[in-house]
C-alpha positions in Angstrom: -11.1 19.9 38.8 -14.0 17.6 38.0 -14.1 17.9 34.3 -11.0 17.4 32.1 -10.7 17.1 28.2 -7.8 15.8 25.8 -7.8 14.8 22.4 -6.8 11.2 20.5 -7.2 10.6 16.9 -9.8 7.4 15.2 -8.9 6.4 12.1 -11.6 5.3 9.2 -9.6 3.6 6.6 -6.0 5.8 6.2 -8.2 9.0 7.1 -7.8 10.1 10.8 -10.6 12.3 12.8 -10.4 14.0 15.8 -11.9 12.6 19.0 -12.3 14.9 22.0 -11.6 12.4 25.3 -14.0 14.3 28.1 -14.1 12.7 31.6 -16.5 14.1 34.7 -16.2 12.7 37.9 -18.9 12.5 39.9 -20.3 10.9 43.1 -22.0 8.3 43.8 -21.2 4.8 43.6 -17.5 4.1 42.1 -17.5 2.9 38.7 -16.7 3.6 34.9 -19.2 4.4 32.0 -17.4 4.7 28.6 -20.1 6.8 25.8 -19.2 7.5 22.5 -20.1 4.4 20.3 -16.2 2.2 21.7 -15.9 -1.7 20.2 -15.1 -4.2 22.3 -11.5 -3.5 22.8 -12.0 0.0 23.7 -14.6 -0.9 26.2 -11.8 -3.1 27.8 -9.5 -0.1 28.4 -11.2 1.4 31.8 -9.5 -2.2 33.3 -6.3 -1.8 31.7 -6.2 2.0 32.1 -7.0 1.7 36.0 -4.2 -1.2 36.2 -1.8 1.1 34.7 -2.2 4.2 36.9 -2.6 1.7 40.1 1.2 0.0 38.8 2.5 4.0 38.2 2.3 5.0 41.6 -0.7 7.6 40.9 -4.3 7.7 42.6 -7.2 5.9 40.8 -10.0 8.5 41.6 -13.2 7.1 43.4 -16.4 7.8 42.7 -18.4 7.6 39.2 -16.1 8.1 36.2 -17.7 9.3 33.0 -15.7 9.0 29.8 -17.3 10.8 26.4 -15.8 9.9 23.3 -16.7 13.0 20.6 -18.1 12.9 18.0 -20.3 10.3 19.8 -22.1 9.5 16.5 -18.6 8.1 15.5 -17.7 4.8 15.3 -14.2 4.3 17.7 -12.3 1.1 17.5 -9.0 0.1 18.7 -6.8 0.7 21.6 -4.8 3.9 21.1 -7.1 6.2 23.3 -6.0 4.2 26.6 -3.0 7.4 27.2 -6.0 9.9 26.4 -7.9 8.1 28.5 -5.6 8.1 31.1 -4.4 11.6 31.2 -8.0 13.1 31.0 -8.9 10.9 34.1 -5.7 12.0 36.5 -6.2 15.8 35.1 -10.0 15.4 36.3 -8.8 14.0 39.7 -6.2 16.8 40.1 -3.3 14.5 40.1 -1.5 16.5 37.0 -2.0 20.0 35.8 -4.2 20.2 32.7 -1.7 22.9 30.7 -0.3 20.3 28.7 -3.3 18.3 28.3 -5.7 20.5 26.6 -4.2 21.2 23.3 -2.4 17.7 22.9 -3.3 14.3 20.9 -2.5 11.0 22.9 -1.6 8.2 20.8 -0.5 4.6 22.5 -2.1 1.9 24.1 -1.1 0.8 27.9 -0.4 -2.2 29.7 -1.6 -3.6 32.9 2.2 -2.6 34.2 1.6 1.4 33.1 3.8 0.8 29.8 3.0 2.4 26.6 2.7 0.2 24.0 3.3 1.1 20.2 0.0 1.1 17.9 -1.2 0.9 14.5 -1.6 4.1 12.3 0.2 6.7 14.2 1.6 8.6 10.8 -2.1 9.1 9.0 -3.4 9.5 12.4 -1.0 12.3 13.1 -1.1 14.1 9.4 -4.7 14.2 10.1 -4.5 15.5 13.2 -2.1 18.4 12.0 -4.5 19.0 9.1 -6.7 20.3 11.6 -4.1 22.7 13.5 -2.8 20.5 15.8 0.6 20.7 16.4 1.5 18.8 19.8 1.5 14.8 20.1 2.6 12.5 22.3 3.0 9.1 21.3 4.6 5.6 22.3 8.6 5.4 22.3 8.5 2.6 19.6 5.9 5.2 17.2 8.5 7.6 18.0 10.6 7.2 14.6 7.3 7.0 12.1 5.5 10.3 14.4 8.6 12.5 13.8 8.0 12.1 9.6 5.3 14.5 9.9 6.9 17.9 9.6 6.8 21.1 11.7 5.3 19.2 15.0 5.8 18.2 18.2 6.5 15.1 19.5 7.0 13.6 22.9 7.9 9.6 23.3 6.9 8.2 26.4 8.2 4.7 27.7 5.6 4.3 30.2 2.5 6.8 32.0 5.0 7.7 34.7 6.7 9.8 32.0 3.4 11.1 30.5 2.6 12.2 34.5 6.1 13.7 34.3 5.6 15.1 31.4 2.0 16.8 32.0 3.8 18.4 35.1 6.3 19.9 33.9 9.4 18.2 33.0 10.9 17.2 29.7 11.3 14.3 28.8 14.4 13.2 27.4 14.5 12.2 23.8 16.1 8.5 23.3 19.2 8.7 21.4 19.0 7.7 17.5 20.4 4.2 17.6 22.5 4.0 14.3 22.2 0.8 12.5 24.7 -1.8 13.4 26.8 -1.8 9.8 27.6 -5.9 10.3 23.6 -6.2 10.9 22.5 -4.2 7.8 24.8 -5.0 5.5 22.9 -7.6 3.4 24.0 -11.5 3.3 23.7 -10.9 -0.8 23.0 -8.8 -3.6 19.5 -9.5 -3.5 17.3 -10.0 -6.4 18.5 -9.0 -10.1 17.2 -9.3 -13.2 20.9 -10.9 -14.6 19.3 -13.9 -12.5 16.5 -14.9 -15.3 18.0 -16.2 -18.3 16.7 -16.8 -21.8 14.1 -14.8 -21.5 14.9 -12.2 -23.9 11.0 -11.3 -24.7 9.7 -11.7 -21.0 13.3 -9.6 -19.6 12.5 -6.6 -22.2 8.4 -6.9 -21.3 9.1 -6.6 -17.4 11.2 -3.0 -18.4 8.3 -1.9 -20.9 5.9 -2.4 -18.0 8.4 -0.5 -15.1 9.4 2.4 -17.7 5.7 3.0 -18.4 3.6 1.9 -15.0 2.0 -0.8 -17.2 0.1 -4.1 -16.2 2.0 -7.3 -17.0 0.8 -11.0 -17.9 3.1 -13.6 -18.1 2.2 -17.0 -19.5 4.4 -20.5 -19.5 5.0 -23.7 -17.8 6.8 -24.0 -14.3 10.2 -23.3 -14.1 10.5 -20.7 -17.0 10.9 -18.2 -14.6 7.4 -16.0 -14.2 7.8 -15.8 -10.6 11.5 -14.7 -11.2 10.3 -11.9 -12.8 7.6 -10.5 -11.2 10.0 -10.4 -7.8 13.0 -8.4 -10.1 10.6 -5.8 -11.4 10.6 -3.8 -8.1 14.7 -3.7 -8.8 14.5 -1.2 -11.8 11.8 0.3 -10.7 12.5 4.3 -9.4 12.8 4.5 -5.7 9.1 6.5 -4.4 8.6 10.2 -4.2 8.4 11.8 -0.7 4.7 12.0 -1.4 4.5 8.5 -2.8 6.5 7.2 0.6 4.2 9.0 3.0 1.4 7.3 1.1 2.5 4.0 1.4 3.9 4.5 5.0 0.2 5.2 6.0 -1.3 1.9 4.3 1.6 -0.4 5.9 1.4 1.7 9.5 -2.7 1.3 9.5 -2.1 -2.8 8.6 0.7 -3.3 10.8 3.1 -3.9 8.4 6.2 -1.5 9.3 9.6 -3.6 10.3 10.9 -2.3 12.8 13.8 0.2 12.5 12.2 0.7 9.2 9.3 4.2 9.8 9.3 5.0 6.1 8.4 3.3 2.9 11.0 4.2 0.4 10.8 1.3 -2.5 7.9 0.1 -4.4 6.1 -1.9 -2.4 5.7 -5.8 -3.9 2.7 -7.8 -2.7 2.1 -11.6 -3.5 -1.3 -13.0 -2.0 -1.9 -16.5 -2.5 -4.3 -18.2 -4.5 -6.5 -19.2 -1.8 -7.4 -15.9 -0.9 -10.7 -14.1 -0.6 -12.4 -11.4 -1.4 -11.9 -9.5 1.3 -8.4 -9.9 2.1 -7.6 -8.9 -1.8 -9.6 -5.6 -1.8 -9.6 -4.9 1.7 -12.5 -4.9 4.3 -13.6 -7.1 7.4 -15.2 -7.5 10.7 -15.4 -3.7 12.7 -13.4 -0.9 10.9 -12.6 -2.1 7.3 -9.1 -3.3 6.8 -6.7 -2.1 3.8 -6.8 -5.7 1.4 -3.6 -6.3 -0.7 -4.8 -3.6 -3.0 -3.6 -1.1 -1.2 -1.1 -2.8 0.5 0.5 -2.2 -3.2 -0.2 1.0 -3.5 2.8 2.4 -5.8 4.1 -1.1 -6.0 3.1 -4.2 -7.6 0.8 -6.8 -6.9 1.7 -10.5 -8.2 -1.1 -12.7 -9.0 0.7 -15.7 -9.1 -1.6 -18.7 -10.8 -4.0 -16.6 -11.3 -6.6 -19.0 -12.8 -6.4 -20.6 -9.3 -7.9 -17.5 -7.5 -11.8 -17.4 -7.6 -13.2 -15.6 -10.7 -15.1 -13.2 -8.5 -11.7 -12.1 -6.6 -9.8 -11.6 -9.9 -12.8 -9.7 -11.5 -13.1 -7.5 -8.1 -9.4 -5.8 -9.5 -10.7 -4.2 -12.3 -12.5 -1.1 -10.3 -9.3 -0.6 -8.6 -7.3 -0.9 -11.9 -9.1 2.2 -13.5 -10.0 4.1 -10.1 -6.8 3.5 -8.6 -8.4 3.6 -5.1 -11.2 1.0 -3.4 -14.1 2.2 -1.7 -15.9 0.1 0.7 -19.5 0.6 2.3 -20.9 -0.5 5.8 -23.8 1.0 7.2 -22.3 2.9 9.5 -19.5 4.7 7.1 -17.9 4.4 3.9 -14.1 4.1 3.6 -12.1 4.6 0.9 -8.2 3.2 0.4 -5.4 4.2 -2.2 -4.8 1.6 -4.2 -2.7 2.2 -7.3 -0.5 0.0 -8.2 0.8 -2.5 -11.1 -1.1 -5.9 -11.9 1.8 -8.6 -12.7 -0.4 -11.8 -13.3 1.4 -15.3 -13.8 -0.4 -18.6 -15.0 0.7 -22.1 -16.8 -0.9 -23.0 -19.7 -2.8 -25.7 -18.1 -4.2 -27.3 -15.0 -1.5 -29.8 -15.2 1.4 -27.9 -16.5 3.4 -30.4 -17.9 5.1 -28.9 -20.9 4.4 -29.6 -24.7 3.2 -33.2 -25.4 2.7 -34.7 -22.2 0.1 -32.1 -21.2 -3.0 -34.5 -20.9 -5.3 -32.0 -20.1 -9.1 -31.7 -22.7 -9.4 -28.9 -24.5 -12.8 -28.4 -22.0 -11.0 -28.2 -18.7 -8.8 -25.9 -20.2 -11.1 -23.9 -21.3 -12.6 -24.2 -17.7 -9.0 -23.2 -16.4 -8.8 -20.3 -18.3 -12.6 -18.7 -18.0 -11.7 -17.8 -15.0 -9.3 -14.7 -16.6 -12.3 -12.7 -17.6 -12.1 -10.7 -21.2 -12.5 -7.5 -19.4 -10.0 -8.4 -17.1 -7.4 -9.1 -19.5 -8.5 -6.1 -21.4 -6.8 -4.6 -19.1 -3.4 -5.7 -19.2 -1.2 -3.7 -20.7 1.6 -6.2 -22.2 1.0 -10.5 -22.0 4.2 -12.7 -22.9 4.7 -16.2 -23.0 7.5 -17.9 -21.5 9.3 -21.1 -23.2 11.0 -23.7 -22.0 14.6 -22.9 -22.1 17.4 -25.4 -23.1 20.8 -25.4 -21.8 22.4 -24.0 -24.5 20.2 -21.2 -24.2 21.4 -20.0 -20.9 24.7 -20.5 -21.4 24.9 -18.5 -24.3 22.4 -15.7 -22.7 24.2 -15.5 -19.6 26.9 -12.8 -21.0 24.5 -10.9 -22.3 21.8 -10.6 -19.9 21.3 -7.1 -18.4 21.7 -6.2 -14.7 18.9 -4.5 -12.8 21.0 -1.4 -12.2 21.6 -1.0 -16.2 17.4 -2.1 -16.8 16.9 0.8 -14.2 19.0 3.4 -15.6 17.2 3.3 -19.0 13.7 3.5 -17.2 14.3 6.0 -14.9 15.3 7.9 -18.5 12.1 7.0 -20.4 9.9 8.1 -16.8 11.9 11.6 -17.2 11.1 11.9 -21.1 7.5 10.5 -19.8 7.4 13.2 -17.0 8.7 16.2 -19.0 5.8 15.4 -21.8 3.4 15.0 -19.0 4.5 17.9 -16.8 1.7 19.8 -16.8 -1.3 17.3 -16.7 -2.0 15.4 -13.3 -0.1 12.0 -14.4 3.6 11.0 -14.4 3.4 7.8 -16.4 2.0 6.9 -20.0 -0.5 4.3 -18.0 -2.4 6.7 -16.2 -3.3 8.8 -18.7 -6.9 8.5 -20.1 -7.5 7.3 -23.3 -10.0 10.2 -24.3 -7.0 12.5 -23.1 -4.3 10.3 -24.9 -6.2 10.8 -28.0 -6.6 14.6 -27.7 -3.9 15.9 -26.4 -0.5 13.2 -27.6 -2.1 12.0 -31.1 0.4 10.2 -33.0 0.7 10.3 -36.8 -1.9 8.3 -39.4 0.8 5.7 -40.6 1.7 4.4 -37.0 -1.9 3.4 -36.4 -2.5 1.3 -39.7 -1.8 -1.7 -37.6 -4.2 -1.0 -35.2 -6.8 0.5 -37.4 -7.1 -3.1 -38.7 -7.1 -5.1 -36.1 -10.2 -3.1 -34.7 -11.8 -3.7 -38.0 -10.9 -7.1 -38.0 -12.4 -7.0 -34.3 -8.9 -8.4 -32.8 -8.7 -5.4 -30.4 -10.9 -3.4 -28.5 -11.0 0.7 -28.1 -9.6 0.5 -24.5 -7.4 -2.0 -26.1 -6.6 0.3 -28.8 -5.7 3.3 -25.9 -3.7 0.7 -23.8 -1.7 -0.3 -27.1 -1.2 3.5 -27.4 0.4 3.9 -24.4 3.2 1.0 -24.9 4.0 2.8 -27.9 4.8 5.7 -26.3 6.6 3.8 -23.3 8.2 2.7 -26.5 9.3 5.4 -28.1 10.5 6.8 -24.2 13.2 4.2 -24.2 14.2 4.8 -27.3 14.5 8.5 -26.9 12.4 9.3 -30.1 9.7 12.6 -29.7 6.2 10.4 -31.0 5.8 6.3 -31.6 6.2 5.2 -35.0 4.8 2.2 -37.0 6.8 0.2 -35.8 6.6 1.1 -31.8 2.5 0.5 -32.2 2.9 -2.7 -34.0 5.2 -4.0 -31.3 3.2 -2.3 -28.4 0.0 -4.6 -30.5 1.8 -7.6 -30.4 2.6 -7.1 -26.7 -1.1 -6.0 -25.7 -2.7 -9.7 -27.6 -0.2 -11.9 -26.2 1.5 -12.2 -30.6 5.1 -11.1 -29.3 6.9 -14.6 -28.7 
């Protein structure tokens, strides 16, 4: 057989499309012409590919090779077609049956020595793929763990294209065991982060549950060493662990940016992402050079995303969160496609009161630079956060006397995981699960709370303090409010709180 076809899978952001691998050989002159719109490292596979099947004892077929990647009016990148590649070629030349071939997607990169290397994206890559009716993969032994969490298909693991050859002709090949975790290895060295840690920080401590109970944003305010960084690290501790759907969705983003452990195929806890200050725009909201990137975004999607020193970070990169902060996704353009990525997650933004930081009186900063320091935190950016404390020095016989009474992580996450049910079983039949994602138009309509509990905020908005997506975001602490404390509706007393938290007037 001249002509021989397989399938592979390219991926445009988290969403995977089906690429039909054709090869022809022909006469002529020997040599390898690659169609179908490949970047650079997909031209490079016809060397790997011919180093790999010359190092597995098979026959490099001679003559004029010619590999069609379809669509061709789709952009391929990447180096996951080189087993597609290399099946389609030894099927052309007749050196393994085809039987196998035609109705299977080949995932994995090779090396020069014929060994198949794991690659990014394999789990969207393979939903997508199933999505369309396939049902047969083979993939790299070290995507095995992360292929298999796509239900009702198959999936082979090969070590090396010797198997794959094996494989195609007939034999099975046989599954590696499941290597249990070594219980000295995975038991951790401590208990790991816990809210008990951060003490006298009665305000902040109660705002970082408000925000995990509710899904809401979270700005924390104070000089070094009160403990704003301790905080935003502890709120992914009483936060609920993620839904099978929410795992699979965050699996995807961390397999398409390379950021699955090892031993580790499935993203089970909220995700916490911490770029630094120096940052651009790109890397925050995702994009790049080729086939756009996931940013940090989405790299939080269903987790939380600490701006730490947030006046530090360029204006235009802080101001580029806000369309992801109401969309909860990020669409990027480029001529050649548009790609969209999830990306909804939690804002936790930290900051010092000043470009020096130095506490109370020996701050010697003019009131111009920090008015400089701070213009960088536009309005409508911080009309978007949900709940802004500031953190106070704390003297020593502070901690002392909070340290028997401050809460543990496990007791913080009991009582959200019982305001998220009282939030859920309100909110059952609409397409949100937390009082943060529900519009305010919808808020209004559908969960209206009695006259006397919006007094407070009725005049603030006449005294212009608040705005009316600060009066809806206000709303929706109150009812995170009333969630913990297991009351039906918010009362006065919930919306003047949930005021207080929303302009920064609750220390």
């Amino acid at each position: 057989m001249s002509l021989s076809r397989t399938y592979c899978v390219t991926l445009l952001g988290v969403q995977g499309h089906i690429v039909e691998v054709e090869v022809h050989l022909g006469g002529g002159d020997p040599g390898v012409t690659l169609v179908g719109l490949p970047d650079a490292a997909l031209r490079e596979a016809r060397d790997r590919i011919r180093a790999a099947v010359a190092n597995s004892s098979e026959s490099w077929p001679s003559g004029q090779i010619t590999i069609s990647l379809s669509p061709a009016s789709l952009p391929k990148s990447g180096s996951l077609f080189d087993l597609a590649i290399a099946g389609a070629v030894l099927s052309a030349a007749g050196e393994v049956p085809v039987d196998r071939l035609a109705d299977s997607v080949l995932i994995a990169e090779l090396g020069l020595d014929g060994r198949a290397r794991p690659v990014r994206g394999v789990l969207p890559a393979i939903v997508s793929a199933a999505e369309q009716g396939f049902k047969r993969f083979v993939v790299a032994a070290g995507n095995a763990a992360e292929a298999r969490l796509v239900p009702d298909v198959e999936v082979t693991a090969v070590a090396d294209l010797a198997q794959l050859c094996d494989w195609l002709r007939g034999a099975e090949v046989p599954r590696p065991p499941d290597q249990e975790p070594d219980p000295a290895a995975a038991a951790p060295t401590d208990r790991g982060p816990d809210l008990a840690d951060v003490l006298g920080q009665p305000v902040a401590r109660r705002a970082v549950e408000i925000a995990a109970a509710g899904g809401h944003n979270l700005m924390m305010l104070g000089p070094p060493g009160t403990g704003k960084s301790l905080l935003a690290e502890r709120l992914p501790t009483v936060l609920p662990a993620l839904s099978p759907a929410e795992a699979l969705e965050a699996t995807a983003i961390h397999s398409v940016a390379g950021l699955l452990p090892p031993g580790a195929p499935l993203v089970t806890v909220p995700p916490f992402a911490a770029p630094h200050h120096t940052s651009s725009r790109a890397s925050i909201i995702g994009g790049g050079h080729g086939n756009p990137q996931p940013g940090w975004v989405s790299k939080a999607h269903h987790g939380i995303l600490f701006v730490d020193e947030a006046p530090q970070f360029g204006r235009g990169v802080l101001d580029s969160l806000r369309e992801p902060l109401e969309r909860g996704e990020v669409v990027i353009a480029r001529a050649s496609s548009t790609v969209a990525f999830p990306a909804r997650f939690q804002l936790v933004m930290a900051a010092n009161p000043c470009p020096c930081a130095k506490p109370g009186n020996l701050c010697t900063c003019p009131a111009g630079e920090r008015r400089r320091y701070f213009s960088r935190l536009s309005g409508p950016l911080l009309d978007r956060i949900d709940l802004k404390v500031e953190l106070q020095p704390v003297a020593r016989a502070e901690l002392l006397a909070d340290r028997a009474f401050a809460e543990s992580s496990e007791t913080v996450a009991a009582r959200v995981a019982q305001a998220r049910d009282r939030a859920r079983e309100r909110l059952e039949h609409t397409p949100w699960n937390t009082n943060a994602a529900i519009p305010g138009a919808r808020l209004r309509r559908d969960f209206p709370v009695e006259q006397a509990a919006l007094r407070v905020l009725g005049r603030a908005m006449d005294r212009g303090q608040i705005s009316a997506r600060g009066v809806d975001r206000a709303l929706r602490v109150a009812w995170t409010l009333a969630d913990l404390a297991g009351r039906d509706r918010p009362g006065e007393e919930d919306t003047a709180y949930a005021y207080a938290l929303w302009s920064g007037r609750a220390w």
